[in-house]
N, C-alpha and C positions, 0 to 999 in steps of 0.2 A: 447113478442118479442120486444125488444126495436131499434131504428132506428139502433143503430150499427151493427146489426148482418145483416143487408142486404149489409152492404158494407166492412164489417170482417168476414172472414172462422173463423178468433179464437181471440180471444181479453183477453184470460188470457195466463201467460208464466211463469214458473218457475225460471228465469235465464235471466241475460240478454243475454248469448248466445244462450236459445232459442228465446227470442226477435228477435234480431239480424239476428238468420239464417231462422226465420219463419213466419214473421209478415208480410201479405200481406195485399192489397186490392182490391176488386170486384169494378172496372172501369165502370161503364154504358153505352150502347153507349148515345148519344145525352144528357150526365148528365146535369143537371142546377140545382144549389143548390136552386134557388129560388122556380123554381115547386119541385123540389125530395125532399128538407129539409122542408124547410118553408112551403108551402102548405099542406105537407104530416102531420107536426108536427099542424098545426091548425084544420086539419080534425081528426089528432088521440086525441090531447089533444087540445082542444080548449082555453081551463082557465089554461092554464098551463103559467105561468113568464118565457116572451122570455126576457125582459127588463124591468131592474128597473132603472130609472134618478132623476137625482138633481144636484144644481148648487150650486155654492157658495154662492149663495144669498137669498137660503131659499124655493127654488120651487123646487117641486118635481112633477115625473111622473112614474106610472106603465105600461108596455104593453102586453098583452096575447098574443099569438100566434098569435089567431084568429083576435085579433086589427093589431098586425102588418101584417097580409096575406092582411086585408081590407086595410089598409093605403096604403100595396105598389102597390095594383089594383089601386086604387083610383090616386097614382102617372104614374102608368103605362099608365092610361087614358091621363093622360095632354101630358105627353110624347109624346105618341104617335101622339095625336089631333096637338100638337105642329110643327110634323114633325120629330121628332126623331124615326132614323129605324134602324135598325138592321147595326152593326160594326161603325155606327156613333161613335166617342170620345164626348164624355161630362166631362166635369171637373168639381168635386166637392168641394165648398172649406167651408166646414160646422163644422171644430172644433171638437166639442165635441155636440152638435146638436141632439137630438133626433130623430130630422127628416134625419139625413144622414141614418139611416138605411132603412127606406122604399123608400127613393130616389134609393141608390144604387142596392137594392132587383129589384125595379123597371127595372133599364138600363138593369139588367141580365135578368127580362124575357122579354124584348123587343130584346135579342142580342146584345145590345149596349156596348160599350168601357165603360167601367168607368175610369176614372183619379182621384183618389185621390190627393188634393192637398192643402197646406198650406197656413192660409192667414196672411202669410207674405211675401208671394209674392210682388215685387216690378211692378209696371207697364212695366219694361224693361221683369222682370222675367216670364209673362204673354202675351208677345208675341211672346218671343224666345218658349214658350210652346205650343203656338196655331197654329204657326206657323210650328213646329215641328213636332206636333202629327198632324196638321188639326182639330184641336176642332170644332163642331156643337153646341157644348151649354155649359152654365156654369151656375151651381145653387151654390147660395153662402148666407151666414148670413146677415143679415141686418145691415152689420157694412157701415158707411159713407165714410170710408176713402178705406175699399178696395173695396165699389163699386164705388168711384172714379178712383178709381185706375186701375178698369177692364172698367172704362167708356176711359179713357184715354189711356190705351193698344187697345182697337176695335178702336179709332179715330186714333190713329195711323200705324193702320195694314198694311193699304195701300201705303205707305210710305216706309215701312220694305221691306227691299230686304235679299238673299239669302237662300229660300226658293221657290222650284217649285208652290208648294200651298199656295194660300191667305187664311186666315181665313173667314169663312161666317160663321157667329152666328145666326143658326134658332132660337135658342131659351136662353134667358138668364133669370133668373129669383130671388128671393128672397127672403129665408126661414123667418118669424117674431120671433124675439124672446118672451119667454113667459112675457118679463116683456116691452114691446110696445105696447102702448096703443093699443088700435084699432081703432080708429078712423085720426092716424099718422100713413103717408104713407113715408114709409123710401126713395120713391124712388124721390121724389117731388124735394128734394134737390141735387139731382144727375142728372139732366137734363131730365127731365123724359118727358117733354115736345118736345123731339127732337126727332123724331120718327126713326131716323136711332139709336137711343140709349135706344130706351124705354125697360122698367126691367116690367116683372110679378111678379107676387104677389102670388108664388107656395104654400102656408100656406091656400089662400084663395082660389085657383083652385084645390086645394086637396077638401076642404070641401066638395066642388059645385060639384064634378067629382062620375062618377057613379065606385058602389064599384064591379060592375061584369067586369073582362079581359076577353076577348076572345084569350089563347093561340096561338101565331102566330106557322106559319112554326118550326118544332126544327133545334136548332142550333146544328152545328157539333162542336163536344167535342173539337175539335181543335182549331172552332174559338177564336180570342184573345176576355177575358173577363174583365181583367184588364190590366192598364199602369202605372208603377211607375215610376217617376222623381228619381233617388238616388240624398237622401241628399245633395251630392254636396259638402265633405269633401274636394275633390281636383278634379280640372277641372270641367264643364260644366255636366250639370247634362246629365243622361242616360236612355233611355227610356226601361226599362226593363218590358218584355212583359210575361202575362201569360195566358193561355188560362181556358175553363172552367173546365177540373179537377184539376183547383188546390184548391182546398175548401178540396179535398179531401186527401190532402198531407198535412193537417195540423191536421187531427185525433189523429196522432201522438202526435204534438204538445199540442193538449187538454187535451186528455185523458191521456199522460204519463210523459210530461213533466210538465202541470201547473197542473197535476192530479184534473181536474176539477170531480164535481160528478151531477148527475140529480138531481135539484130541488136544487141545490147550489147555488148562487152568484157567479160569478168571476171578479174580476176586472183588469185589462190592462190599466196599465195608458200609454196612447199613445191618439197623437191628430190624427182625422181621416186622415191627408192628410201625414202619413207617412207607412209605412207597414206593421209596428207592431200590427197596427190596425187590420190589416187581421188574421194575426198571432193568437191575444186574445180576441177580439174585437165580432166575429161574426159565422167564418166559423166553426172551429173544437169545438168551445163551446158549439152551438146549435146541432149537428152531437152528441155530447155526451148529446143533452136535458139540458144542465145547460145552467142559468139563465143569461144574461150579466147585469153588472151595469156599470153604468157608471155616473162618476162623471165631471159637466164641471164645468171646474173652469180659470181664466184667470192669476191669478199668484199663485204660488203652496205655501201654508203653511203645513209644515210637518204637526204640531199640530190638524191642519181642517181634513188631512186627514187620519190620525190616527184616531181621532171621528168618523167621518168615517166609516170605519172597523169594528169599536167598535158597534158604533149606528146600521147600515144595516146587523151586523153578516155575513160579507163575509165568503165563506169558504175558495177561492183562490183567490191568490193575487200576482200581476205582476209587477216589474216596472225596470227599468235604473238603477245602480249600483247609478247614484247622488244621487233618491228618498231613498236611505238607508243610505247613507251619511248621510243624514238629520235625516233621523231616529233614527241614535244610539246616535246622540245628543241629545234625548229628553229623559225624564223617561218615558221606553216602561210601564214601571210597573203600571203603572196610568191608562191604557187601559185594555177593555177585549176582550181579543185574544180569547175566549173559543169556538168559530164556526170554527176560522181560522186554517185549517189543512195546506195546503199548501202553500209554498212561491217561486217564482224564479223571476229567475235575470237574463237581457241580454241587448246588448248594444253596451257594454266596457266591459274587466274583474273584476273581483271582489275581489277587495282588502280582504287579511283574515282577519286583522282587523276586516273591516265590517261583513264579517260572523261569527267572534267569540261574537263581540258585540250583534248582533241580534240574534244567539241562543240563549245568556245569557239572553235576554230581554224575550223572547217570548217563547222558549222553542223549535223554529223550525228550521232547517237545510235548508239554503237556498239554491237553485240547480240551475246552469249556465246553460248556454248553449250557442252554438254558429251556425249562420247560416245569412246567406244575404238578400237584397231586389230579390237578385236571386233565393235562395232559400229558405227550409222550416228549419224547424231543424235538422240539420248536425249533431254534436255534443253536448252529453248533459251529465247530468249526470242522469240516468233515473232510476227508484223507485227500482231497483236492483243492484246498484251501490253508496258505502258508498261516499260522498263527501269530494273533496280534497280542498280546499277552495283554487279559483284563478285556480281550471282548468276546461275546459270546457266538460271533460267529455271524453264519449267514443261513435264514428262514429252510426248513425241512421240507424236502416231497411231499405237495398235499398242502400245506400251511400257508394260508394268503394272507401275511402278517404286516401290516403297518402302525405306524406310530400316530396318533390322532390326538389332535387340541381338545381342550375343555369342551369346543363346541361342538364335536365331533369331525372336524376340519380335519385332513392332513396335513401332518407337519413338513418342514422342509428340512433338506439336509444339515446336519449339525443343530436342530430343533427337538429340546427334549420334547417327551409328549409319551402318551401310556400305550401300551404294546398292546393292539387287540389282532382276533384273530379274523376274519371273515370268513362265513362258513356257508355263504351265497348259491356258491357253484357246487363244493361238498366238504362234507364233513372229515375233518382229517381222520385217516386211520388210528384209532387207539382214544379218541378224543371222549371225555367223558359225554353221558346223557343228561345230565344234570345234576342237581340234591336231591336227595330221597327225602320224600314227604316236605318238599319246600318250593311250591310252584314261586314263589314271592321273592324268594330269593335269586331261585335261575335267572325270572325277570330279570331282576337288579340288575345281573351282570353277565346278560345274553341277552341283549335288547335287538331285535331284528335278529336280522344273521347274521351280526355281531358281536362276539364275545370279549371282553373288557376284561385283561390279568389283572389291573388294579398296579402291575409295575412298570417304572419310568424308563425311557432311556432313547439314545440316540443314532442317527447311523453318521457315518463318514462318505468321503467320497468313493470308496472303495465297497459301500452297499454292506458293511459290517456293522452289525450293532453292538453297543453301547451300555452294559445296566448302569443305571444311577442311582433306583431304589425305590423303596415300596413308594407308593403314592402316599402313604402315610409318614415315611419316613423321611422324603426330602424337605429340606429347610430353608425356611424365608426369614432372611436374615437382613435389616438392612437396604429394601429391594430386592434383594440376591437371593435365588433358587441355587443354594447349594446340596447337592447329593451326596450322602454317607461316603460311599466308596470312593470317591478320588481325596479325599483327604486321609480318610483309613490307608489308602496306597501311599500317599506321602508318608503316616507313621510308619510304616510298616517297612520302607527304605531305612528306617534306623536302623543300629543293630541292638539297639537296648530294645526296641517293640519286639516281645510275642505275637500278641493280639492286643488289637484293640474295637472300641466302636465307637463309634460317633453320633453323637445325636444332639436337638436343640433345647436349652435351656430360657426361661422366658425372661426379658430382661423390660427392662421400664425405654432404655431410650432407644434400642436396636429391636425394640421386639422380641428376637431370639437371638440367641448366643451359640456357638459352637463350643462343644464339649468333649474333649477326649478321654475315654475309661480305658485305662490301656493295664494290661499282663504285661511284667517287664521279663525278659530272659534271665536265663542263667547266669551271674555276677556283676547282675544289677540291682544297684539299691535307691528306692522311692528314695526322692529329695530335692529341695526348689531347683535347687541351681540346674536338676535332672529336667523337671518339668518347662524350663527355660529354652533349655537346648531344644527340646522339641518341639517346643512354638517355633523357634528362630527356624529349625529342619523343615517343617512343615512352608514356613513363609519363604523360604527360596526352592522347595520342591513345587507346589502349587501358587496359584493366585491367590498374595499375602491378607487380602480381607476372608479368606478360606481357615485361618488359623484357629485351634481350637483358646480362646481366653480359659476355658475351665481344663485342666488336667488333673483326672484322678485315679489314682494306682490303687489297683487290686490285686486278687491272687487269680480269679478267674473270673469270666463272662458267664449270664444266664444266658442258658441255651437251653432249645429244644432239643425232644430226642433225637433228631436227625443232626442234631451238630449245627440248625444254623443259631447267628447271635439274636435272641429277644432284644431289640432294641426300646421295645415297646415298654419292657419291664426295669429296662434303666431309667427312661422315660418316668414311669410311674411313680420310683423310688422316689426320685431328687423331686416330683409334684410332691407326695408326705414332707418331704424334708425341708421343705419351704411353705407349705401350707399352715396358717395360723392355728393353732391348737385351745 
């Protein structure tokens, strides 16, 4: 009996509209993935590969079950000795870190908040956070400057108004990395001497720490077990809250969509402090028994991680629409893909370019999908469903998703219109509870039993949908509601485009103008007669009032830490750049 069949009635389907109209799951009361997954899978299989790691720099790590059940007791001890209790916030900001997983495992069987979060966080970014959620603790990597950085957010706190709650930091601490001496204490240099600022040393209270928990009180399924910041592509990030079943809303996600297998590799490239990381990273992988790898690396070389793939025999494989970018510019053919069964892609949409280049490479079909830091996966295109390259597929088990006019009207076939969810009958599995501390805002955008993504897009006659783009990003140009992405896929059929993005520029007789920022590839050089060509490419790939009049060459795109493109911040730029001074 393998662990899925206690929380699937059936887990094969003929169809996807048996999928679709049949696919449940067994809800637990008081579930905690850290006792029901993780514990259960170290006492069934002990030696079983929960995680395989390595870095860019040559270090490698394995971890059993049974190593990681010890690790996360062992953290759950500090924790707790610490002062951390149950619905406390603690913020993580551990990268790619071998140890963010028994930290986090840990906060879950303690009850505690986890916050995943990114360190590139600014010291401004770090209070408005702490400040926010109320953070109790912060375990972070051994880097200098962002534990400057979180030294300088806490000396500040007190100072910070607009917030009912001050920040009180019971406990902050500091993962080693494998390649820090031991005898160099990272913290020495961050004022560690100042005891309203002093950092632990969690690498080294791990060791020391007894490897027996004693299970507290169980928590109610409902309490919230994680908080995500959204990236923050427009406005102020959002505290989007999820309680403990959501581990279990992402079964889906493992098993159907990254078609993980037991005793496989999977990799997720995502950095831990964004959501993706939930998504591929931990929850629905282990729930199907396969293996997590993970690769930390601090600036990404296709080449490195192609070897890769190659060298560890992945069998699944995950990443951002750019990571494939990059990919079909190299010779796939040089690598051995012969483990690698499956591929997908989520993010941003997926240029077909890119999927026709990487079938041809590898032999594989890569499969979108589309879904929030709200939610789990919505839309995909799942193992019963031929792919259409560039759409995301078709509505998840559980998901009663249509497309709806301004007026809240449905739209008709081939009628763009904003993806909302209805949540009438019930609430999909894994789907968020709301924002934390923001009734005004859930409002906004969960009005009835209506949930409103805020992005655009359409279906076919084949009931596939469509993205077109943020509601904020599509363009009216002329009369014309143009979307980002089908003219991004036109540049991106060249072979001089890397990347590009598209967005609208304000013009006096058309309103708004289409704009192209494009990344040129390898032994391309910016120049009119270049920028010419890809107007003319652009006007016989798409509808020629589609074409971008502005083209501007770069070296790269502003992007979030999850790899999608800020369009918003190109946006902002060329407003300074044309604003009267």
């Amino acid at each position: 009996m393998s662990l899925l069949d206690k929380y699937l009635p059936r887990t094969d389907f003929e169809s996807y509209e048996d999928f679709y109209n049949n696919y449940t799951v067994n809800i637990p009361d008081n579930f905690n993935f850290a006792y029901d997954v993780v514990d259960v899978l170290a006492q069934e299989k002990p030696n079983g590969r929960a995680l395989q790691w390595c870095d860019e720099k040559g270090a490698d790590a394995s971890f059993t079950f049974s190593e990681i059940r010890n690790l996360t007791d062992r953290a759950a001890n500090v924790l707790d000795k610490a002062g951390i209790k149950k619905s406390d916030p603690v913020m993580l900001i551990l990268k790619r870190r071998w140890e963010y997983w028994p930290v986090l495992l840990a906060l879950h069987k303690l009850g505690a908040i986890a916050i995943p979060a990114t360190h590139l966080l600014t010291a401004k970014d770090i209070v408005y956070r702490c400040n926010a959620a109320g953070i109790k603790g912060i375990v972070c990597v051994d880097d200098h400057d962002l534990m400057l950085r979180i030294n300088e957010a806490e000396a500040a706190m007190e100072q910070s108004s607009g917030f009912s709650e001050k920040m009180h930091l019971k406990y902050k601490a500091f993962v080693r990395s494998v390649h820090t001496p031991k005898d160099h204490d990272p913290a020495k240099s961050v004022f560690a001497a100042d005891p309203a600022l002093q950092w632990n040393d969690l690498s080294l209270q791990i060791k020391e720490a007894s490897d027996v928990y004693q299970k507290p009180a169980v928590n109610n399924k409902t309490d919230i077990m994680l908080l995500y910041f959204t990236s923050g592509t427009t406005g102020m990030p959002k505290m989007v809250r999820h309680d403990f079943t959501y581990p279990l809303g992402h079964i889906a996600t493992a098993k159907y969509w990254h078609q993980v297998v037991p005793e496989g590799l999977h990799l997720t490239v995502a950095d831990t402090g964004w959501a993706k990381a939930a998504w591929g990273c931990i929850y629905g992988q282990w729930l199907c028994e396969a293996g997590i790898f993970v690769f930390d690396y601090d600036r990404f070389d296709p080449r490195q991680m192609l070897e890769i793939i190659s060298r560890y025999r992945l069998t699944s494989f995950c990443a951002p629409p750019t990571i494939y970018r990059f990919f079909i510019k190299e010779d796939l053919k040089k690598y051995d893909f012969s483990a690698l069964k499956h591929c997908s892609v989520a993010g941003e949409p997926l240029n077909p370019e890119i999927f026709e280049q990487f079938l041809a490479g590898t032999g594989i079909k890569l499969r979108e999908c589309y879904g929030q830091t709200e939610l789990t996966v919505s839309l995909c295109t799942w193992p019963w469903l031929e792919p259409k390259p560039g759409s995301m597929g078709k509505p998840a088990p559980g998901y009663d998703i249509g497309l709806l006019r301004e007026d809240g009207s449905p739209c008709a076939m081939g009628e763009e219109g904003q993806i909302a969810v209805r949540t009438g009958r019930r609430k999909p599995y894994g789907m968020f509870g709301g924002y934390y501390r923001d009734e005004n805002l859930t409002a906004s955008v969960w009005r009835g039993d209506i949930y409103y993504t805020g992005d655009v897009a359409w279906t076919d006659e084949d009931g596939y949908y469509w993205f077109v783009g943020r509601n904020d990003d599509v363009i009216k140009s002329s009369g014309y509601r143009i979307g980002p992405f089908e003219v991004e896929s036109a540049l991106m059929s060249h072979p001089a485009v890397l990347e590009c993005a598209i967005t609208g520029v304000p013009d006096e007789e058309r309103g708004t103008i289409i704009k192209a920022t494009v990344v040129l590839a390898k032994n391309y050089t910016a120049a009119d007669e270049l920028k010419t060509e890809l107007q003319n490419h652009v006007k016989k790939t798409t509808a020629p009032y589609k074409y971008p009049r502005i083209v501007e060459f770069v070296n790269e795109l502003p992007k979030t830490i999850s790899g999608k493109i800020r369009r918003v911040q190109i946006r902002e730029e060329d407003s300074d750049k044309t604003e009267p001074k």
